[in-house]
C-alpha positions as CSV (number, residue, x, y, z in Angstrom):
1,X,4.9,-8.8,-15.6
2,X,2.7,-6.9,-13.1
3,X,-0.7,-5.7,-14.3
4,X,-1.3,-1.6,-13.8
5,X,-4.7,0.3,-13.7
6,X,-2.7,3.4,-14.0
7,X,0.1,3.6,-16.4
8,X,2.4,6.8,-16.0
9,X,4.8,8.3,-18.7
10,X,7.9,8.9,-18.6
11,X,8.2,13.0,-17.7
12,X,5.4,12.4,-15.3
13,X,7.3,13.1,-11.6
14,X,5.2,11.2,-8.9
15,X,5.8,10.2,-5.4
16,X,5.5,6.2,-4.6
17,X,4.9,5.7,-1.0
18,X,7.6,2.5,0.2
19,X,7.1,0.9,3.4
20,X,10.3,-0.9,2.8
21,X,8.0,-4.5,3.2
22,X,7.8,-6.6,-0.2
23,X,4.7,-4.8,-1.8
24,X,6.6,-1.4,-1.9
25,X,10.0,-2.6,-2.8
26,X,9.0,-5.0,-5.9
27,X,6.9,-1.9,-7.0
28,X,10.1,0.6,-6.7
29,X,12.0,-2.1,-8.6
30,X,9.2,-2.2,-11.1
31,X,9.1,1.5,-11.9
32,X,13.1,1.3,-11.6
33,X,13.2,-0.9,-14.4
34,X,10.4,1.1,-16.5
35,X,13.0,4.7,-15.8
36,X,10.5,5.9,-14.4
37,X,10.9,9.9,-12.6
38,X,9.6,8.8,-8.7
39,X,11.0,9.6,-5.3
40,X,10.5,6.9,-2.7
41,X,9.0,7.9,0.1
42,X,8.9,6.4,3.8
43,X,7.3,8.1,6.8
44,X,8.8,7.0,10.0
45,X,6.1,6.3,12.6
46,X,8.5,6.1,15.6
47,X,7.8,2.0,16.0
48,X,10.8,0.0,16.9
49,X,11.5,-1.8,13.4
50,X,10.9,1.8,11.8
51,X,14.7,3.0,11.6
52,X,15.7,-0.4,10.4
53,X,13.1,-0.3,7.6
54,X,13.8,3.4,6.9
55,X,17.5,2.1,6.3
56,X,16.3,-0.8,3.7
57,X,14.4,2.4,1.5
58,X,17.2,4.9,2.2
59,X,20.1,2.3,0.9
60,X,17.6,1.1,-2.3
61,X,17.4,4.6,-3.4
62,X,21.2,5.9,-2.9
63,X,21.9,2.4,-4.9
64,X,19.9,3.3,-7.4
65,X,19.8,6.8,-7.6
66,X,16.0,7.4,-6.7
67,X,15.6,10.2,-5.0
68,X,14.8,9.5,-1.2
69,X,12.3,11.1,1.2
70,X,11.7,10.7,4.7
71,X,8.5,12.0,7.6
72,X,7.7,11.7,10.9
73,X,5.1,11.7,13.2
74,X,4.9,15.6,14.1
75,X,1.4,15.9,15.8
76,X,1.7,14.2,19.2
77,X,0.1,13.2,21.9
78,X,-2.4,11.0,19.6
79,X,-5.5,12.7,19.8
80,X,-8.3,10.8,22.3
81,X,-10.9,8.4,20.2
82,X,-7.7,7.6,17.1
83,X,-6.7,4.4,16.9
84,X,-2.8,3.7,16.6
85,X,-3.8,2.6,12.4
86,X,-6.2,5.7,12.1
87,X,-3.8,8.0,13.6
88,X,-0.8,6.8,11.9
89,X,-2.8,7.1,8.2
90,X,-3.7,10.1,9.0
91,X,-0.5,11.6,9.3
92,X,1.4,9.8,6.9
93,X,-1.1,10.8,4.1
94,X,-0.7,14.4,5.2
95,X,2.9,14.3,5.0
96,X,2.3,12.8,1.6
97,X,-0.1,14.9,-0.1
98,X,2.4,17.8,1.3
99,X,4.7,17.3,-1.3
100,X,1.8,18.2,-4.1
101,X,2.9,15.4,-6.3
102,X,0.8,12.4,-6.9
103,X,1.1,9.8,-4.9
104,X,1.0,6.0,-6.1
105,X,-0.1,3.5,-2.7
106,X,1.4,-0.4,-3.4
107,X,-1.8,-1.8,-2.6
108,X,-2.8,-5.0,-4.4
109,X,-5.3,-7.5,-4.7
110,X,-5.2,-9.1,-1.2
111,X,-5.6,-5.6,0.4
112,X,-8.7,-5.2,-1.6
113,X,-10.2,-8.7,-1.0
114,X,-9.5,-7.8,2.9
115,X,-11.0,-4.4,2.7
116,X,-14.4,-5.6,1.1
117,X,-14.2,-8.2,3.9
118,X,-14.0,-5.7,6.5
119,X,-16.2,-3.9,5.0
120,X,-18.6,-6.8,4.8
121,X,-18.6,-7.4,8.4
122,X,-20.2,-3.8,9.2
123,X,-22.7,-3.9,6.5
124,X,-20.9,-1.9,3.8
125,X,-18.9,-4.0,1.3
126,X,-16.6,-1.6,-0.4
127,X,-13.8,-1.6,-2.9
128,X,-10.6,0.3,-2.8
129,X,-10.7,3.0,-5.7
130,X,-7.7,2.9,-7.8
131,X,-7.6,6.9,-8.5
132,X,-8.8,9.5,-5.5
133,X,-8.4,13.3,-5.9
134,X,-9.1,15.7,-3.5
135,X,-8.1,19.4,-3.3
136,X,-5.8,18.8,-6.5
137,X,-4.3,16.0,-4.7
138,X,-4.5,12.9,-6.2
139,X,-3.8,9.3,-4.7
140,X,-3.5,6.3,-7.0
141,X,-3.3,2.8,-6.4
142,X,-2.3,1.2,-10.1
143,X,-1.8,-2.5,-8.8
144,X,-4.9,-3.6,-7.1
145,X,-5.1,-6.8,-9.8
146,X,-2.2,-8.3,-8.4
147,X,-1.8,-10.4,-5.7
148,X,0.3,-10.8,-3.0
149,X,1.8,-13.7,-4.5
150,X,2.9,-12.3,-7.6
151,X,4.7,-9.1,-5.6
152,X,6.8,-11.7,-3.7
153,X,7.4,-13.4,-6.7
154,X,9.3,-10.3,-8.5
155,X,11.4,-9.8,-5.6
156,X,12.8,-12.9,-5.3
157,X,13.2,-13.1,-8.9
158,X,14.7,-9.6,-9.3
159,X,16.6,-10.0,-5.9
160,X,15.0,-7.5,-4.7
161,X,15.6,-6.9,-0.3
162,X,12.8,-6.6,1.6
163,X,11.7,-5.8,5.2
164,X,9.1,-8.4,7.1
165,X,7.2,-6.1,9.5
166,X,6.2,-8.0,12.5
167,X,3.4,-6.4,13.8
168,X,1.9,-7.6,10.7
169,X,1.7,-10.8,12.5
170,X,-0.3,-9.1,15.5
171,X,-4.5,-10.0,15.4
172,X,-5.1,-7.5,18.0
173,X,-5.2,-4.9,14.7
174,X,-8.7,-5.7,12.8
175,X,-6.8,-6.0,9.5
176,X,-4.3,-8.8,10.4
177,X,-7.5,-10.5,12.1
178,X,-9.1,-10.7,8.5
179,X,-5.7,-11.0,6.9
180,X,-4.5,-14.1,8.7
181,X,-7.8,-15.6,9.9
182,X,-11.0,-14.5,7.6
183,X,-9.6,-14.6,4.8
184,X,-7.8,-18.2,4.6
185,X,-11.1,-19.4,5.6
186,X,-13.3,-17.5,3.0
187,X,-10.5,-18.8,0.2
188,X,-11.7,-22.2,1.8
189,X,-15.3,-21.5,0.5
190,X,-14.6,-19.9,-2.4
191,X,-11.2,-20.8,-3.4
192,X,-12.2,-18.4,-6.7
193,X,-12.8,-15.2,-4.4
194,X,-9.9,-13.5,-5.7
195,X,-10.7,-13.8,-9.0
196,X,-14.2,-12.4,-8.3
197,X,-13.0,-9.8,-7.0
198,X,-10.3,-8.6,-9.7
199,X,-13.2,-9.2,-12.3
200,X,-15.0,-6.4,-10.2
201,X,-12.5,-4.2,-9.9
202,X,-11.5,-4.0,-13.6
203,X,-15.4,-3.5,-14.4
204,X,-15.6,-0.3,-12.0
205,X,-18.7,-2.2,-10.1
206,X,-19.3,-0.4,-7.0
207,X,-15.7,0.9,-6.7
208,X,-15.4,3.5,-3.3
209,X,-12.8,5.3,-1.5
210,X,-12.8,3.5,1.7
211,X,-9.3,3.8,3.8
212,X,-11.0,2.8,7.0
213,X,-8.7,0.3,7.6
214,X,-5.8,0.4,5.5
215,X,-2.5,0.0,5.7
């Protein structure tokens, strides 16, 4: 069973934001199972595995009558001084918070352990807040205790399809840098660092917004 900072009841209506990759699908399958009232949502930023991923989300919610939204990219060029990540977050939290619904992220504990990381390396260790409200918008990420592992795990257990992104794979992007070379090597000196780290996270201790980097 997965672990949830955030538990939401039954008439509560919320948006969950699905990439179509394994993190968002076992957590649509999750809230499937719990009849939960979501829509899935997937913003299409325009790359060339987008419409294929799109599909995935699109034929997981027609087969199992979620209700399915899709967004686009509507402010181009890219404005000078964004990177691609930056400008990408930018407008798919937009498109979001448009919908005036909260909004649940599928962030889990490996995107936390890589965040502090990143953060580390400029001087400013931070941890990803589970709740965020701004303007009567509010942004939750309930699943920050689990790991990566254990979302991978449910899928395959559940059956559940998911899409492998491959510019996940690409270090030119800071966050893959940490993810597939940083991080291994921290794990090698503290083979315990993500258990650290969940313990701070469920005590509140020095939790901060910090979406600098993230997915």
């Amino acid at each position: 069973m997965l672990h949830q900072l955030i538990k939401f009841d039954r008439k509560t209506p919320f948006i969950l934001a699905c990439s179509g990759g394994v993190d968002s699908m076992a957590i649509a399958d999750f809230y499937k199972r719990g009849n939960k009232d979501f829509s899935v949502a997937y913003f299409n930023h325009g790359t060339s595995q987008a419409d294929a991923m799109e599909k995935l989300v699109r034929e997981w919610a027609e087969q199992n009558s979620v209700e399915f939204l899709t967004g686009k990219i509507n402010s181009e060029p890219k404005p000078a001084g964004l990177s691609p990540e930056e400008y990408w977050r930018n407008e798919r939290y937009a498109w979001l918070h448009s919908h005036r619904l909260p909004v649940v992220t599928c962030h889990h504990l490996n995107d936390l352990v890589e965040t502090w990381l990143f953060g580390a390396l400029h001087g400013k260790p931070k941890l990803i807040a589970c709740a965020i409200e701004g303007g009567g918008r509010w942004l939750y990420r309930p699943f920050l205790t689990n790991t990566k592992q254990q979302l991978i795990d449910w899928c395959i257990k559940h059956n559940v399809k998911w899409f492998e992104d491959t510019s996940n794979q690409d270090t030119k992007y800071p966050r893959n840098r940490i993810r597939h070379n940083i991080l291994p090597e921290a794990l090698k000196v503290n083979p315990g660092l993500l258990t650290v780290m969940k313990k701070k996270i469920l005590a509140g201790d020095d939790a901060c917004y910090d979406y600098s980097h993230l997915e």
